[in-house]
C-alpha positions in Angstrom: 66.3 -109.0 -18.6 67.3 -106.7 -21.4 63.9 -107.3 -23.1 61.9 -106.6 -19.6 64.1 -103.2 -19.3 63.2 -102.3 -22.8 59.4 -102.5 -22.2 59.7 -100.9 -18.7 61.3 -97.8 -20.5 58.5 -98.0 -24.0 55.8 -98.1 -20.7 57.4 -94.8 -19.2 57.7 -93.1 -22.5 54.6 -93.8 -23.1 52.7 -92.9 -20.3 55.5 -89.6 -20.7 53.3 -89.1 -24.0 50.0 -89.3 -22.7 50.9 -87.0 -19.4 52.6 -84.6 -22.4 49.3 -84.7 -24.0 46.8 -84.1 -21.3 48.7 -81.0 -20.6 48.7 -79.6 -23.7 45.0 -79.9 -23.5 44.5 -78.7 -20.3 46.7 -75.7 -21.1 44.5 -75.4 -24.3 41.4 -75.9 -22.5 41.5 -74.5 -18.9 39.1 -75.0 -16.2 35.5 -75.5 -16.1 32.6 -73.8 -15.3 28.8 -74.7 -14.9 26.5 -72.9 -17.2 22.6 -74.4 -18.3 21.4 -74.8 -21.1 17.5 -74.4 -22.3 15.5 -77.8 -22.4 12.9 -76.7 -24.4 12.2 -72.9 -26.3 10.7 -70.3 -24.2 8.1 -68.0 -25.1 8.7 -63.9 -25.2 7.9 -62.2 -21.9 7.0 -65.2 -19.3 8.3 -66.3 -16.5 11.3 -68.8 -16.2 11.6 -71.2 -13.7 14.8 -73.7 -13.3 13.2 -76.5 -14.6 13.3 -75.0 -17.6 17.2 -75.7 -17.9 19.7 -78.4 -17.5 23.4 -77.8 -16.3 26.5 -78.1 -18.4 30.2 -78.0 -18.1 31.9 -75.9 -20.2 35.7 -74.4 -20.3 35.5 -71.0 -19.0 37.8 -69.8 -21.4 34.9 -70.6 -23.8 32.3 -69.4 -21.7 31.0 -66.1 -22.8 30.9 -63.5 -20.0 27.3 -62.7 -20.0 26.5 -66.6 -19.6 24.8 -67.4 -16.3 26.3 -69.6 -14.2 23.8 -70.1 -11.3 20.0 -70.0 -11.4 19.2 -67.7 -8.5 19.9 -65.2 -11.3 16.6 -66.0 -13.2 14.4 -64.9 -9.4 11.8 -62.8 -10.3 13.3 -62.7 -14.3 11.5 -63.4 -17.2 12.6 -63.9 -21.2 13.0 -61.1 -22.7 13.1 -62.8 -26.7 11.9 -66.5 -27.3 14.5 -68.6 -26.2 15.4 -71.7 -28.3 16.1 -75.3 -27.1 19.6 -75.7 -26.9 20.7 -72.6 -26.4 22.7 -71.6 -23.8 21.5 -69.3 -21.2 23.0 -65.7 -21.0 22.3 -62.6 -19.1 20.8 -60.5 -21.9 18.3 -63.1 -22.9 16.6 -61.8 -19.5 14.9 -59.0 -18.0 13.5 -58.3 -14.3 9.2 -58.4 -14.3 8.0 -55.1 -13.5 7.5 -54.6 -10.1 4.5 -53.6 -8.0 4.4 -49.5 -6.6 3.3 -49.3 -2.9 -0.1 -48.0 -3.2 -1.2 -50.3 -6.7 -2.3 -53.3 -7.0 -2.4 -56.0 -9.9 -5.5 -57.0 -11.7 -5.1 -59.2 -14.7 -8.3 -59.2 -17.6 -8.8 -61.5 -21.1 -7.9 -59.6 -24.1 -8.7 -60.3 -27.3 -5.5 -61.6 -29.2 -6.2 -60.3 -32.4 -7.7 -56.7 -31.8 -6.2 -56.1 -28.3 -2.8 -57.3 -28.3 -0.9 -58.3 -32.0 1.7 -59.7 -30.3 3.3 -56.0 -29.7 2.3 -55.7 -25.6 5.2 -56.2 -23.2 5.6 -56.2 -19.8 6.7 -52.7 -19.2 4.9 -51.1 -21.8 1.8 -48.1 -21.0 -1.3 -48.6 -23.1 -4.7 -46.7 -23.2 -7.6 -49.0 -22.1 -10.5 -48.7 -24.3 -13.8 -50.3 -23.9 -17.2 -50.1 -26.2 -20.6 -50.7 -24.2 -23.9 -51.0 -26.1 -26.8 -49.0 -25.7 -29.0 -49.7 -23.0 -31.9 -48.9 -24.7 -32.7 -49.5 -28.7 -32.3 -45.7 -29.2 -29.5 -45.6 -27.4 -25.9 -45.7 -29.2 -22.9 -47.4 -28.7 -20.5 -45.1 -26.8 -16.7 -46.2 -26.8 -14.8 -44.7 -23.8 -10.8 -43.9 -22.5 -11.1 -46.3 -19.3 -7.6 -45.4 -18.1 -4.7 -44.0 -19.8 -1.3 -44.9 -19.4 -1.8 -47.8 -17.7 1.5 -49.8 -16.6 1.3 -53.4 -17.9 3.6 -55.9 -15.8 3.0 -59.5 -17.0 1.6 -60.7 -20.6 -0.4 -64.1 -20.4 0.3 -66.9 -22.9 -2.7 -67.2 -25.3 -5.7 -69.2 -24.2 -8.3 -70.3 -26.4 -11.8 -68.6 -25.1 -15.1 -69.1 -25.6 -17.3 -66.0 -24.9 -21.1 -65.1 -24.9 -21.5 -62.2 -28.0 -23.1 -59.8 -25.5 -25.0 -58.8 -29.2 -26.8 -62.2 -29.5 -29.2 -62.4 -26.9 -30.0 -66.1 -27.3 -26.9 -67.3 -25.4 -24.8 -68.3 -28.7 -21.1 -68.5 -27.5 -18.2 -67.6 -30.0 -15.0 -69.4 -29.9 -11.9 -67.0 -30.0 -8.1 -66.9 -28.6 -7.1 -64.2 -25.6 -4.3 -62.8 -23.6 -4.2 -62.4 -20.0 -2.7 -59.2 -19.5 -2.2 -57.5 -15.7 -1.4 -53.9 -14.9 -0.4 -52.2 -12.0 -3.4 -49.2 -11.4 -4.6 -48.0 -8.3 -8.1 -49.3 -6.7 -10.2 -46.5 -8.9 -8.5 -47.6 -12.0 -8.9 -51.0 -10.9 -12.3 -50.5 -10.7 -12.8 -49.3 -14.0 -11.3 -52.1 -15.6 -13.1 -54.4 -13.6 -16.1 -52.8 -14.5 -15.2 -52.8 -18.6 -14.4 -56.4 -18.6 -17.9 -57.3 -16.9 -20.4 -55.2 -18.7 -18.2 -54.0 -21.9 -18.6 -55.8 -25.6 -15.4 -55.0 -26.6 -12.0 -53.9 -24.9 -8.9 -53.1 -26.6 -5.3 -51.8 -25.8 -3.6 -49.2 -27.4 0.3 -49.2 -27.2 1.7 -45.6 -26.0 5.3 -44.8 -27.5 7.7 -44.6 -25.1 8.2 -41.7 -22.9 4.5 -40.2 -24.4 3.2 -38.7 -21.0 0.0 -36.4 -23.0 -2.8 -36.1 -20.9 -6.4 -37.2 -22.4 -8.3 -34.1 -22.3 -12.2 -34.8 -21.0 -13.9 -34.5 -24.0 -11.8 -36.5 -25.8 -12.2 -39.6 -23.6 -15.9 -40.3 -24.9 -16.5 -41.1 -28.3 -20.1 -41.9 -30.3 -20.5 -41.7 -34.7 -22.3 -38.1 -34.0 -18.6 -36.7 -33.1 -18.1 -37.1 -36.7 -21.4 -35.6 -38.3 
């Protein structure tokens, strides 16, 4: 009897000891929260979606207060820095796409990746449409032209590998090359000039405007042929 009520008392000590213990951690550790964490990296500047992420449970003393905790925050959001696997996701790693102005519409065209873009185009960003057109005679000269200025670009493809006629080579040859889809927010006569560049222009290029830069092409300025410089 003595020997039972000796191990009756060890057992409650010890389970004393492990009750001790569990609140020492919980007072240590607190409550959980959900947060998600990225499954794989994530390119700059595109969309997320929330299969992109898997849920964790995390102490919220330990959770940082920009982390986000449910994915109806990334609606209509896209990465604003590549985003690594593993990392967890937080508010500042995301920004809201650029949305659509009553009265524009979108219209998305290939640009070259490594004259058109360089990696430096964001959603957000303004940029000066340029596009080069061959003469349409043998005399004639090539004439390279302000399409628009200050457009508004709102999304920035991921690179595609193209493979392009060279409106030069009239024999059909088709050059291999990599391009960006890039959409902007004009209205239908700017639309229509881009539209137009893309079908029957050999080249067109972006040019990044600095922020808050608002100067107004003048008309002569917008048309430019190798006799300006004679």
């Amino acid at each position: 009897m003595i020997l039972l009520l000796l191990s009756v008392l060890c057992a409650a000590g010890a389970f004393a000891g492990v009750l001790s213990v569990i609140r020492n951690v919980e007072s240590k550790v607190g409550p959980e929260r959900t947060a998600y964490r990225l499954k794989a990296d994530v390119a700059a500047y595109t969309p997320l979606d929330p299969g992109q992420f898997e849920k964790v449970a995390m102490p919220e003393r330990w959770l940082p207060p920009t982390a986000v905790t449910h994915l109806d925050a990334l609606s209509g959001k896209i990465a604003v820095t590549p985003l690594h696997k593993g990392s967890l996701l937080q508010n500042d790693m995301i920004v809201a796409r650029p949305a659509l102005q009553p009265g524009r519409q979108e219209i998305a065209i290939m640009i070259d990746a490594a004259t058109g873009v360089a990696g430096k185009i964001t959603p957000g960003a303004r940029v000066n449409i340029y596009a080069t057109f061959e003469g349409k005679r043998p005399e004639d000269k090539p004439v390279s032209k302000v399409i628009v200025a200050g457009a508004q670009v709102i999304d920035v493809g991921k690179l595609t590998p193209l493979a392009a006629q060279d409106p030069g080579d009239a024999s059909g040859t088709r050059r291999e090359g990599e391009a960006v889809p890039i959409t902007f927010s004009l209205d239908t006569k700017d639309a229509q000039r881009v539209a137009y560049a893309e079908s029957f222009a050999s080249h067109v290029r972006l040019a990044l405007l600095a922020p808050g830069s608002d100067r107004a092409i003048p008309p002569g300025e917008r048309t430019y042929t190798l006799d300006g410089d004679k």
